[in-house]
TILODO-869520 format. One line per field, with one value per residue (C-alpha): residue number from 1; z, x negated, y; residue in three letters. Coordinates in steps of 0.25 Angstrom, whole numbers. Each point is the difference from the previous one (the first is absolute). Layout:
<mivos>
n (NUM / ...) .
Z (Z / ...) .
X (X / ...) .
Y (Y / ...) .
res (ALA / ...) .
</mivos>
This chain:
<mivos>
n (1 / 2 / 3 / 4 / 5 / 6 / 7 / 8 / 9 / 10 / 11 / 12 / 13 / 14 / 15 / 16 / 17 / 18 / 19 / 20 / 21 / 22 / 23 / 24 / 25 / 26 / 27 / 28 / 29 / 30 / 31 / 32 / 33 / 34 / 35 / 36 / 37 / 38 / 39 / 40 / 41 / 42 / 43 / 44 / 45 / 46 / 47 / 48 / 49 / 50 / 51 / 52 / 53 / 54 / 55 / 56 / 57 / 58 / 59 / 60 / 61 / 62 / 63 / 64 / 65 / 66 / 67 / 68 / 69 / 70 / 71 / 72 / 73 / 74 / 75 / 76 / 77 / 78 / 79 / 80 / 81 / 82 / 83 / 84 / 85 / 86 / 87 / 88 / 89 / 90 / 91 / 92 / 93 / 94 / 95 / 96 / 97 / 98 / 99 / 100 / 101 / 102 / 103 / 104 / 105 / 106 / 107 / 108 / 109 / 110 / 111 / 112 / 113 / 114 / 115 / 116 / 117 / 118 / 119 / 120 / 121 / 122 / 123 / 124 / 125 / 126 / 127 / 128 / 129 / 130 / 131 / 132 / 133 / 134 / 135 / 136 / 137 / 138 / 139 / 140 / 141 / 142 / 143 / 144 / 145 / 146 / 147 / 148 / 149 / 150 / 151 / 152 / 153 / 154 / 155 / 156 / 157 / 158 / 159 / 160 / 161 / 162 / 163 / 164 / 165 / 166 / 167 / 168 / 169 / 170 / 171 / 172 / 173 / 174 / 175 / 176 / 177 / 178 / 179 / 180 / 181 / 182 / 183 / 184 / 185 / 186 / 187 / 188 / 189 / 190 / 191 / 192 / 193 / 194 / 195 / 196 / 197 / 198 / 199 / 200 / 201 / 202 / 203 / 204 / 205 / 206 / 207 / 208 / 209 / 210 / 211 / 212 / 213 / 214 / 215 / 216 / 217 / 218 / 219 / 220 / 221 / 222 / 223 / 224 / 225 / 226 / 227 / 228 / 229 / 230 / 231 / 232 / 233 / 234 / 235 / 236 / 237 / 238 / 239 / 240 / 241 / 242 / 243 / 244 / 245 / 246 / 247 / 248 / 249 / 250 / 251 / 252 / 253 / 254 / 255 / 256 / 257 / 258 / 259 / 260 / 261 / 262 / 263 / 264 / 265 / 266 / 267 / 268 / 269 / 270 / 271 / 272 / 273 / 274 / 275 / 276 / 277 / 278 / 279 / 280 / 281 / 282 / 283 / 284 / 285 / 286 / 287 / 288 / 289 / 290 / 291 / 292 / 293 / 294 / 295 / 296 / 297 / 298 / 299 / 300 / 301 / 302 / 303 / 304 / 305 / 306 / 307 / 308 / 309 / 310 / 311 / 312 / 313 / 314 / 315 / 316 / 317 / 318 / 319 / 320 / 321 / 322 / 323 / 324 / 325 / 326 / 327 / 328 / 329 / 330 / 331 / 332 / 333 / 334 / 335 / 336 / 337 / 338 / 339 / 340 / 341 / 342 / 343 / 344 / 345 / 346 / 347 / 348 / 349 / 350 / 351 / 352 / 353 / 354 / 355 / 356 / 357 / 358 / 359 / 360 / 361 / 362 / 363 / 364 / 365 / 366 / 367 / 368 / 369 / 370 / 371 / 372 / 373 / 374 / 375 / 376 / 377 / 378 / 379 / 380 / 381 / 382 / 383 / 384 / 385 / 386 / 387 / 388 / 389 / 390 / 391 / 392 / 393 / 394 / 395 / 396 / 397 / 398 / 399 / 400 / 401 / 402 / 403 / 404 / 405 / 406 / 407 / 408 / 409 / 410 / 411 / 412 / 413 / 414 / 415 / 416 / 417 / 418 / 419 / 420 / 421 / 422 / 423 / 424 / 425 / 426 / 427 / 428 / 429 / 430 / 431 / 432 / 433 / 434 / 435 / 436 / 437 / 438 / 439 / 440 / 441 / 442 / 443 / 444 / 445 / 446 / 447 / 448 / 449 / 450 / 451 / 452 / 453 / 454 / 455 / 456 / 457 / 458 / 459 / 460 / 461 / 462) .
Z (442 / -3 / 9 / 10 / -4 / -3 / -12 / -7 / 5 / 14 / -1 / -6 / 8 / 12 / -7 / -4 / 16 / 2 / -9 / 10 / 9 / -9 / -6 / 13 / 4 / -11 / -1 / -14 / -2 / -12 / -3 / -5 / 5 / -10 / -6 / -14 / 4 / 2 / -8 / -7 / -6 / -4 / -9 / -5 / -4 / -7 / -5 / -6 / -7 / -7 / -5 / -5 / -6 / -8 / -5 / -7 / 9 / 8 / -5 / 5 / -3 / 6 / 7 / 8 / 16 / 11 / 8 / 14 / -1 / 16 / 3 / -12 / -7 / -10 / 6 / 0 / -3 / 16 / 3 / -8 / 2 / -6 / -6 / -7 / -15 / 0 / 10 / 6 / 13 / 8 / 10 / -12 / -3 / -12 / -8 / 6 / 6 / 11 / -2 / -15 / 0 / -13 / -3 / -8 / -1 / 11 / -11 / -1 / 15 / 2 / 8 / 6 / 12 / 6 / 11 / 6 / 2 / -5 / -10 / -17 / -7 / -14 / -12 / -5 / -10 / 3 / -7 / 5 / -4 / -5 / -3 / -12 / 7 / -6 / 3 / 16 / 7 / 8 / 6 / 10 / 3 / 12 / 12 / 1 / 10 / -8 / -11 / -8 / -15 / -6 / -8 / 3 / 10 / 7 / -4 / 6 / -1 / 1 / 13 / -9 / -8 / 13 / 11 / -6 / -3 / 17 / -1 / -8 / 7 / 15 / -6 / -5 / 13 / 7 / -10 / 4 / 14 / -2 / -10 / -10 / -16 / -3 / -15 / 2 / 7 / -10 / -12 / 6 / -6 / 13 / 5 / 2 / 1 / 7 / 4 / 10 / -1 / 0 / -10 / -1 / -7 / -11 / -10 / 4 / 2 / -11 / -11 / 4 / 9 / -9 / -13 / 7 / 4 / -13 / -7 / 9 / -2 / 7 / 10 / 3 / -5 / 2 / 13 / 1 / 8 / 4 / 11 / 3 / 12 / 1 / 12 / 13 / 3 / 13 / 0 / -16 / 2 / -5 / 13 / 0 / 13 / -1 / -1 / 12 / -9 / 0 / 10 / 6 / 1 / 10 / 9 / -2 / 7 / 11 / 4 / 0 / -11 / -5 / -11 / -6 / 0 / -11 / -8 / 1 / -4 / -11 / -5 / 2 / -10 / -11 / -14 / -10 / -7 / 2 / 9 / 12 / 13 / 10 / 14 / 8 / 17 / 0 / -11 / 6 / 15 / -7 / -9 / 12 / 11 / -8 / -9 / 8 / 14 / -3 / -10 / 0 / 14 / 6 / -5 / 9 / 12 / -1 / -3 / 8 / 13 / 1 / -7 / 9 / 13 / -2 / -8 / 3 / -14 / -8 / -12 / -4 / -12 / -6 / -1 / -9 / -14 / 3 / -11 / 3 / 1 / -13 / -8 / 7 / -4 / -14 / -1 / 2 / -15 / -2 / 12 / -5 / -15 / 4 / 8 / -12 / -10 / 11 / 2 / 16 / 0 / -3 / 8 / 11 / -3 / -3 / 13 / 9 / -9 / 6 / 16 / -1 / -3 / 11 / 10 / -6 / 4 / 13 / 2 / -4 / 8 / 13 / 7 / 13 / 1 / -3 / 11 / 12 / -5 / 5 / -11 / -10 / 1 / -13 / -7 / 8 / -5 / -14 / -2 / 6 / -8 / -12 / 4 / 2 / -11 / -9 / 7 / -3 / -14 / -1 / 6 / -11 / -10 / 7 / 4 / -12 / 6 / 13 / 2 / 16 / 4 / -8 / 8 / 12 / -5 / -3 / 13 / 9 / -10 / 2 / -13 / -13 / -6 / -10 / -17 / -10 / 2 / 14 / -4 / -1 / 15 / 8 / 15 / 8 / 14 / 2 / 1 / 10 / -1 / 10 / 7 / -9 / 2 / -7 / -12 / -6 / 8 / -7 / -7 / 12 / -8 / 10 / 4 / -11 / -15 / 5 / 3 / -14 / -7 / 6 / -5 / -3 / -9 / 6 / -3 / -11 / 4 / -8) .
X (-209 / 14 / 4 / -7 / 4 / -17 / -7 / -8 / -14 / 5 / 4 / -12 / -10 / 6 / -2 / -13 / -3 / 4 / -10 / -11 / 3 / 1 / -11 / -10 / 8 / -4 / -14 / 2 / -7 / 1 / -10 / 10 / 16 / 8 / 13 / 6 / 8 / -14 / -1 / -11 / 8 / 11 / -13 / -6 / 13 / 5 / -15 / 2 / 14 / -6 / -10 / 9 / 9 / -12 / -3 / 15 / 3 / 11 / 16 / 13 / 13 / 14 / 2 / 13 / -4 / 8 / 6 / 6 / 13 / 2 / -14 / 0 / -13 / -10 / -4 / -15 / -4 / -1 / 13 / 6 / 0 / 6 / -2 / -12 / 2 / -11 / 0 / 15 / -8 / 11 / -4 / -10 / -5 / 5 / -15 / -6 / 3 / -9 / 2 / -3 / -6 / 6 / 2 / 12 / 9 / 11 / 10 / -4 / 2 / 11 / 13 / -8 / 6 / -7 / -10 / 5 / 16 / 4 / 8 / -4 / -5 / 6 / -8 / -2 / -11 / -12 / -12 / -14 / -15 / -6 / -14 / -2 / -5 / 12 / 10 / -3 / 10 / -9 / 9 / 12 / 10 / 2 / 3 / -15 / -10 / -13 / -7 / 6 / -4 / -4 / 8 / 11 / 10 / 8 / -9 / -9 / -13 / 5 / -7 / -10 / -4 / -6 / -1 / -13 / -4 / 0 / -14 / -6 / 6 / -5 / -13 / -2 / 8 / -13 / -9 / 4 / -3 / -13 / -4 / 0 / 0 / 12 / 0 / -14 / 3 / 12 / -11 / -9 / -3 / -4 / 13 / 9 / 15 / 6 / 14 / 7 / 15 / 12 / 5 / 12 / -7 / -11 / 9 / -2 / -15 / -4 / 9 / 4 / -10 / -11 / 6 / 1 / -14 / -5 / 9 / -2 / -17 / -11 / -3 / 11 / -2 / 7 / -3 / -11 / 8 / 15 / 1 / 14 / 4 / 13 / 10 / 0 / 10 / 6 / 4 / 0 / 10 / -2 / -1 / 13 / 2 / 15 / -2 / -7 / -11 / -10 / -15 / 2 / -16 / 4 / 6 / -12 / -8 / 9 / 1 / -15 / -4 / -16 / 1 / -12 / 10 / 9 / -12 / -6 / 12 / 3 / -15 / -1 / 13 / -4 / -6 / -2 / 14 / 14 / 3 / 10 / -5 / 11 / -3 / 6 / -3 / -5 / -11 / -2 / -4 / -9 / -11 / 0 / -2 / -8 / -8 / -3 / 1 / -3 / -13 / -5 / 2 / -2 / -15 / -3 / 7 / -8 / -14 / -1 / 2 / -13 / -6 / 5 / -2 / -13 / -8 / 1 / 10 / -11 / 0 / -11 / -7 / -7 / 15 / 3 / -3 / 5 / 5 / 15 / -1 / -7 / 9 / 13 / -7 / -4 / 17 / 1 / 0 / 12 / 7 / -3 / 6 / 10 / 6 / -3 / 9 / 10 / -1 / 3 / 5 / -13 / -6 / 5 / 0 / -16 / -2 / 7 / -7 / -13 / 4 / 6 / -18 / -3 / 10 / -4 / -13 / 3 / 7 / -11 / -10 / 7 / -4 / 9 / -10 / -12 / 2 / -1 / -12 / -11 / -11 / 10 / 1 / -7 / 7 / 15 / -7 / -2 / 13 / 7 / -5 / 1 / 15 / 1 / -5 / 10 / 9 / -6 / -1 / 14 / 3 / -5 / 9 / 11 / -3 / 11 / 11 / -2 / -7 / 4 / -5 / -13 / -3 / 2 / -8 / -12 / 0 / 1 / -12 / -7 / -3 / 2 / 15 / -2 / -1 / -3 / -14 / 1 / -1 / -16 / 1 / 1 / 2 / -13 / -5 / -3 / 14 / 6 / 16 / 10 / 8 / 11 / 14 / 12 / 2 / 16 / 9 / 8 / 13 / 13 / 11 / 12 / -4 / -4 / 3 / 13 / 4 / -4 / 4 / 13 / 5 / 14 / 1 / 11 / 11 / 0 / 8 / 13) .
Y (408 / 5 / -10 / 5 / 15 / 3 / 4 / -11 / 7 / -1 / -14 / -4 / 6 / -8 / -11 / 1 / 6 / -14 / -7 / 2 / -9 / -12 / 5 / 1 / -11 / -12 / 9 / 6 / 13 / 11 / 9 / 10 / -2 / 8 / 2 / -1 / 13 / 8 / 12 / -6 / -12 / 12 / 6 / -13 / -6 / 12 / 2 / -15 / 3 / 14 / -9 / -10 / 10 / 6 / -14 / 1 / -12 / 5 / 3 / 2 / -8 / -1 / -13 / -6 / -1 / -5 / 13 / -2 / 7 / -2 / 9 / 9 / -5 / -8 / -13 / -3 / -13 / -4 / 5 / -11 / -14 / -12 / -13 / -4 / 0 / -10 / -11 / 4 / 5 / 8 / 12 / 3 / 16 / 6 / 2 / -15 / -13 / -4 / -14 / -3 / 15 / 3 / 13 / 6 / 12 / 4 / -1 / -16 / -2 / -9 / 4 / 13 / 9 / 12 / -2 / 16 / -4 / -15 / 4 / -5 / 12 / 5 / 2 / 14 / 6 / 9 / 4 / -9 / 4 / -12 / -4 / -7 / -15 / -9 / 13 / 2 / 9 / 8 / 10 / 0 / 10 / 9 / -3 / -8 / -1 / 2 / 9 / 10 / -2 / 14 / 11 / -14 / 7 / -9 / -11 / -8 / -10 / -17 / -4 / -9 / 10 / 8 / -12 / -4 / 13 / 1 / -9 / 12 / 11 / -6 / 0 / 13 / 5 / -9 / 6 / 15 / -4 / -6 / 9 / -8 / -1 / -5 / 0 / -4 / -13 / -4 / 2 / -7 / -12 / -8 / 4 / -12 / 0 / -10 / -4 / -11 / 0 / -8 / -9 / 10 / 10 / -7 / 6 / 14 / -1 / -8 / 8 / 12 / 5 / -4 / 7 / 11 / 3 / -5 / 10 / 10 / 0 / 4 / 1 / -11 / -14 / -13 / -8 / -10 / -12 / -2 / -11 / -5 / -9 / -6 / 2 / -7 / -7 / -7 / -15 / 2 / 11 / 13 / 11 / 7 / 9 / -2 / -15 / 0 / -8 / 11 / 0 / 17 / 3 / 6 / -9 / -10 / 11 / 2 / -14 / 1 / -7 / -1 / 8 / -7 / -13 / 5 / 7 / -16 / -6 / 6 / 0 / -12 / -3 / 11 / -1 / 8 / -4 / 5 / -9 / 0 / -1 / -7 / 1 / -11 / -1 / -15 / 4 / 13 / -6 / -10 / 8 / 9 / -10 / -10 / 10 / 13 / -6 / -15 / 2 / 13 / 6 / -13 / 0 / 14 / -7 / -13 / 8 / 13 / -4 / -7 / 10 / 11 / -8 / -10 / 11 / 12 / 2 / 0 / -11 / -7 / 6 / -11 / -6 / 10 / -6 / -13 / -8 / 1 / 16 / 1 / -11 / 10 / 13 / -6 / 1 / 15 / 5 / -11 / 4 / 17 / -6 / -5 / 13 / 6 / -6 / -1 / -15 / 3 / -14 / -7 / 10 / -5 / -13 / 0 / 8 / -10 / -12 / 8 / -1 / -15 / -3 / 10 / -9 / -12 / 4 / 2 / -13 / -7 / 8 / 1 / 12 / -4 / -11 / 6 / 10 / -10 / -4 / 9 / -6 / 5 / 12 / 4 / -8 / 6 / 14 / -3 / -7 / 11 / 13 / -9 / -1 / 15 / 5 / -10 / 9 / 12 / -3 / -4 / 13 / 5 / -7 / 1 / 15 / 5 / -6 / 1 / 14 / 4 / -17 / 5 / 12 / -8 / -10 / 10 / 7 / -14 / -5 / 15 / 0 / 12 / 0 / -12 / 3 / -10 / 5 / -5 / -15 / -1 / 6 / -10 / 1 / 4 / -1 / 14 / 3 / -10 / -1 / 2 / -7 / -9 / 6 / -5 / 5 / -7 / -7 / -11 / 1 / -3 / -4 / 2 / 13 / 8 / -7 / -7 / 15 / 8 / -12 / -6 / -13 / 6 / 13 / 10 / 1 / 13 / 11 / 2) .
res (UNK / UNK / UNK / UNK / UNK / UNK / UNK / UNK / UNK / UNK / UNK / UNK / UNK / UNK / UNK / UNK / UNK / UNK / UNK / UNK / UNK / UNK / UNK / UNK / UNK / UNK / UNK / UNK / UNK / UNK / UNK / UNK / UNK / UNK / UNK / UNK / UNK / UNK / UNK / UNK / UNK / UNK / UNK / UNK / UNK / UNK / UNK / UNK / UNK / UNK / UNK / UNK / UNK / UNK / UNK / UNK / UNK / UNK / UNK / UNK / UNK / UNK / UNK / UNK / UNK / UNK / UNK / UNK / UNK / UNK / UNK / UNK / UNK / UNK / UNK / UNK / UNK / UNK / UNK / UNK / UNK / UNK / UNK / UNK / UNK / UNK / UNK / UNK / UNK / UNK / UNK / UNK / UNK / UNK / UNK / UNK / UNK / UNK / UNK / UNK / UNK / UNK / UNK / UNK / UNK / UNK / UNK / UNK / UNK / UNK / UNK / UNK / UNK / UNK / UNK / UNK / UNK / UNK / UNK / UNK / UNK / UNK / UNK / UNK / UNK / UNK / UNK / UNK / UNK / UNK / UNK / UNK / UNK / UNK / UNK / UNK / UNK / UNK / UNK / UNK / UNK / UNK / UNK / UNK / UNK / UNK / UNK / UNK / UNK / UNK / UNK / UNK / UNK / UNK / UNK / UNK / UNK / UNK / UNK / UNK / UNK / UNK / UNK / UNK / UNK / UNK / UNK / UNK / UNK / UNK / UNK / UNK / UNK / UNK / UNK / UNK / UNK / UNK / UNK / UNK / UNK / UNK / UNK / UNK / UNK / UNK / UNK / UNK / UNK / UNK / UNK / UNK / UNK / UNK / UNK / UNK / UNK / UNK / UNK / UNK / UNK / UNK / UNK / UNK / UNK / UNK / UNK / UNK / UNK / UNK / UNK / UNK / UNK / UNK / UNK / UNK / UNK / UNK / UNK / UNK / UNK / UNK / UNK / UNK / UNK / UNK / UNK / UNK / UNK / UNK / UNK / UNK / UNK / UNK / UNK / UNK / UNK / UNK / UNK / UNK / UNK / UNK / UNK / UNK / UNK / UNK / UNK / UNK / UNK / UNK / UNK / UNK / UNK / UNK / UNK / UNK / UNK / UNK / UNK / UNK / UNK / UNK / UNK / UNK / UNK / UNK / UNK / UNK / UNK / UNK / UNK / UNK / UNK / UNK / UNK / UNK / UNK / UNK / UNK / UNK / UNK / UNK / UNK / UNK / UNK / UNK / UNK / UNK / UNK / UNK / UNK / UNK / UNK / UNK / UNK / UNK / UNK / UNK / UNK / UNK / UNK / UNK / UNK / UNK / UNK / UNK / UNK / UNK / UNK / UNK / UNK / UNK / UNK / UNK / UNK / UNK / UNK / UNK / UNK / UNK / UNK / UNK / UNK / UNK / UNK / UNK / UNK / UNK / UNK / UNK / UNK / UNK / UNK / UNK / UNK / UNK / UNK / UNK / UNK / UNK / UNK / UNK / UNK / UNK / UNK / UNK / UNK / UNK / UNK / UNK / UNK / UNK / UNK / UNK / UNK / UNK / UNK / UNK / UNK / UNK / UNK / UNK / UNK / UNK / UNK / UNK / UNK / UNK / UNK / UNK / UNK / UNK / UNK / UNK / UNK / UNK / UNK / UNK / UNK / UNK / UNK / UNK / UNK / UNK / UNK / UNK / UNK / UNK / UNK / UNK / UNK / UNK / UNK / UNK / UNK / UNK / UNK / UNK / UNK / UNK / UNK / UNK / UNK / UNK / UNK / UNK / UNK / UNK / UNK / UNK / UNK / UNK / UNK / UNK / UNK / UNK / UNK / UNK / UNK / UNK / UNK / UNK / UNK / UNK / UNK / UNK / UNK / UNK / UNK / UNK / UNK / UNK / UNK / UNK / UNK / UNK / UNK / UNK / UNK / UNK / UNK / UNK / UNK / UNK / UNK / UNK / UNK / UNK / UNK / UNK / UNK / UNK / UNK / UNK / UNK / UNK / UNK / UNK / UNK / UNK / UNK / UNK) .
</mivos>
């Protein structure tokens, strides 16, 4: 922002004013897009802190901090990098490292300089709150970008003892909206938290964010799950814009890239651990092009042709509860399971296990055959819609990751928008389908992936 000669609040809203075109883009939605800068986080966070003074677990204690004697100012923890005390990682914040995600005080930080001019900071002393988890500085001097901490002047709020606050805050501002109970909702025992974050911030949301809430009271309460992922990487090498080693989301949608591709490949790579996820082109092209094109889309392809054209698009109904179709439905609570506890990656797996027996069975049956004969026609009906609504049930599955091919799939089938529920309906004739359009084109290495990832980084610019 100073760079830019624009306050914080501007530069921020044009960043978030951004946000939406990834967002509609990779088809991610929110039922309430907020900001941590709201004047509701401003009241809840300071609400939290009045309670945590009350409780006689907050204090104050002078400290020695990094001053930038070129800009006149207390650096904040992200305006200071450095080495990692920990792993010797260079390039590292001043409060965490991204890659052994240890966490440590800016003072630690090895051979630090000042993000805002360059030039290494010297040490000077001012008076920090602190809140009495294992003596966690939870102020930061002015100029700041954040919260005010009250009947505190000059003084404000560490950006992890408000961030997470920010989940709160959107909900009540969402709640106001909706006219909502608010503190209703959060003492509601049926009430789940939930969190999905990085690996870079376990440490905020599983100490400090719970100990606060916890000591704060009711209505607040400590979160229910915290769910963390790792990074992604690219050719095992963590994205770094100025290493030219990072994937621009945006970019992938510019070179008009299925969305739904990326959304697979990385389910199709997650768990429920804190893994890494490494993107690399070859991999990339081959759970597309052999998994979404090859198995499942394929299936549609090869069945609703002669549905469509020999039959007016109407399935055969006593086909419907076929052994195949019921040994795949029979696989739907796995499937639900296994999106629960965030094991995407078998998921996946089990899904694509499913459309290998459906084009098995279609090898075996030979539906290109059976239409040239006109006494099997029949049969070419009943192999068809069993084949079909394989497809539909895997649409289902599959529906999580890859929502927009979904609502395609549901208005081509001319059927309801597919819920769990949906797997004991099965395709009917009283809704005939329409005609099959294509619904993914395959992965073109040289035109799209050799471009978002070249072989070479650039060069960085000195």
């Amino acid at each position: 922002a100073q760079k830019r000669g624009i306050t914080p609040q501007a530069f921020v809203a044009e960043i978030a004013a951004g946000r939406k075109q990834y967002l509609d883009g990779f088809h991610i939605s929110f039922d309430n897009w907020h900001s941590t800068d709201a004047v509701e986080n401003h009241e809840l966070s300071q609400d939290i802190y009045r309670r945590l003074v009350a409780a006689g677990l907050i204090y104050t204690k002078e400290i020695e901090q990094y001053y930038d004697t070129v800009k006149g100012m207390f650096l904040a923890d992200r305006f200071i990098k450095g080495t990692c005390p920990r792993c010797g990682a260079t390039d590292q914040y001043g409060d965490n490292c991204e890659k052994c995600s240890a966490v440590y005080s800016p003072m630690e930080v090895v051979n630090p300089y000042s993000t805002l001019s360059g030039s290494r900071p010297e040490i000077r002393k001012s008076t920090h709150y602190f809140f009495k988890l294992s003596d966690w500085d939870i102020s930061r001097d002015e100029p700041y970008f954040g919260i005010a901490i009250p009947d505190a002047p000059g003084k404000y709020f560490y950006v992890w003892l408000d961030a997470p606050v920010g989940y709160l805050a959107s909900l009540k501002n969402y709640c106001d909206k909706q006219g909502l109970d608010f503190e209703g909702i959060l003492s509601d025992e049926k009430t789940e938290q939930i969190h999905f974050i990085g690996k870079d911030i376990i440490y905020f949301h599983t100490l400090f964010w719970p100990a606060m809430l916890h000591f704060a009271g009711k209505p607040f309460r400590v979160p229910d799950h915290v769910n963390a992922h790792g990074f992604m990487t690219v050719n095992g090498e963590k994205m770094s814009k100025s290493r030219g080693t990072g994937i621009s989301p945006l970019q992938y949608l510019e070179l008009g890239m299925d969305a739904e591709w990326l959304r697979y490949y990385l389910a199709a790579k997650m768990n429920s651990r804190v893994e890494d996820v490494d993107f690399t082109k070859s991999d990339f092209a081959q759970r597309v092009n052999s998994d979404l094109i090859g198995k499942y889309v394929n299936i549609a392809s090869r069945a609703a042709g002669f549905i469509f054209k020999k039959f007016e698009g109407r399935v055969d109904d006593s086909a419907m509860q076929d052994p195949l179709l019921e040994a795949i439905r029979s696989r739907a609570e796995e499937v639900k399971g296994f999106f629960e506890i965030r094991e995407f990656a078998r998921a996946t797996r089990l899904v694509m296990e499913l459309a290998d027996k459906i084009n098995e069975f279609v090898d075996q049956e030979k539906p290109w055959e059976l239409a040239k004969n006109p006494e099997a026609r029949a049969e070419l009906h009943r192999v068809s819609s069993i084949a079909l609504e394989g497809f539909r049930l895997l649409t289902l599955y599959l529906k999580p990751v890859l929502p927009a091919t979904a609502t395609r799939v549901e208005d081509f089938l001319s059927i309801e928008p597919l819920t769990w529920a949906s797997v004991s309906v099965p395709l009917s004739s009283a809704s005939p389908i329409k005609a099959f359009k294509h619904l993914m084109q395959r992965v073109d290495m040289e035109k799209q992936l050799d471009v978002l990832v070249p072989e070479k980084a650039p060069e960085p610019e000195p």
